[in-house]
RODO-239927 format. One record per residue (C-alpha): residue in one letter; x, y, z. Coordinates in steps of 0.5 Angstrom, whole numbers, plus 500, padded with zeros to 3 digits. Layout:
// residues N
AXYZ/...
//
This chain:
// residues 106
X538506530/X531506532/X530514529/X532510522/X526505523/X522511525/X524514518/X523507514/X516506518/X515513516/X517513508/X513506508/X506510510/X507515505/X509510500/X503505501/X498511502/X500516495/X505511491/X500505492/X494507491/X496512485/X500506482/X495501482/X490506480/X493508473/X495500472/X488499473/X486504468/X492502463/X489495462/X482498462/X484501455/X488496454/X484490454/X478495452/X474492457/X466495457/X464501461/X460496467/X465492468/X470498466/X467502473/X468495477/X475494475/X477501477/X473502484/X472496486/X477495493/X482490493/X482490486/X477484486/X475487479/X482488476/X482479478/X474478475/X475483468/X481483466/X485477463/X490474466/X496471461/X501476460/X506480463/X502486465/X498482470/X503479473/X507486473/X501489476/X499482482/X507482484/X506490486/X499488489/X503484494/X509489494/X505494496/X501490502/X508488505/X509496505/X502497507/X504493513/X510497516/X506503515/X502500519/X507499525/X508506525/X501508526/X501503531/X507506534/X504514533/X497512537/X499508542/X505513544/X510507544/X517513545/X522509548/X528513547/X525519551/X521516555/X526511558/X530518560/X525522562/X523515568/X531516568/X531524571/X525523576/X528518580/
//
C-alpha cells in the first residue's frame, strides 16, 4: 500500500513538471492565435508566471477559458502531491526500511 503511494506521489511529479507545464503553455498559444491578441501582450500572456497575463489579455466569457481555469486548478492540486513526494525524497522519510533496519540492531 504505501509503495502505491510512493507511485501516485511519483506519477503526480511527472505530471505537474512535463503535462502542466507543456499543456497550459500550448492553451496559452492557442488563445494567443485564437483571440488574435498583439505581440506585446501576446509575449506576456505567454511567459509571464501564473498565467497572470493569460487573466489580464485574454477575455474571459467562454468555454475555453473556463476549460483552461479549471486545468490551472487541476494542475495545482497535482502540483501539491508532487510536492509531498519531494518532501518525502529530501527529507529521506523511508518508513518501511527504515523500521526493519531499527528492527535488525536491537
Amino acid at each position: 500500500m504505501f509503495e502505491f503511494l510512493i507511485y501516485i506521489l511519483v506519477n503526480a511529479f511527472w505530471l505537474s513538471l512535463i503535462g502542466g507545464t507543456t499543456i497550459l503553455f500550448l492553451m496559452r498559444l492557442f488563445s494567443v492565435f485564437q483571440y488574435q491578441i498583439e505581440q506585446k501582450k501576446a509575449l506576456q500572456v505567454l511567459f509571464i508566471p501564473c498565467s497572470i497575463g493569460f487573466y489580464l489579455h485574454v477575455p474571459s466569457k467562454d468555454l475555453f477559458t473556463k476549460i483552461y481555469r479549471i486545468l490551472v486548478v487541476f494542475f495545482f492540486v497535482v502540483t501539491v502531491f508532487a510536492s509531498f513526494f519531494l518532501f518525502y525524497m529530501h527529507l529521506e522519510l523511508d518508513f518501511i526500511y527504515g523500521i526493519q533496519g531499527y528492527t535488525q540492531t536491537i
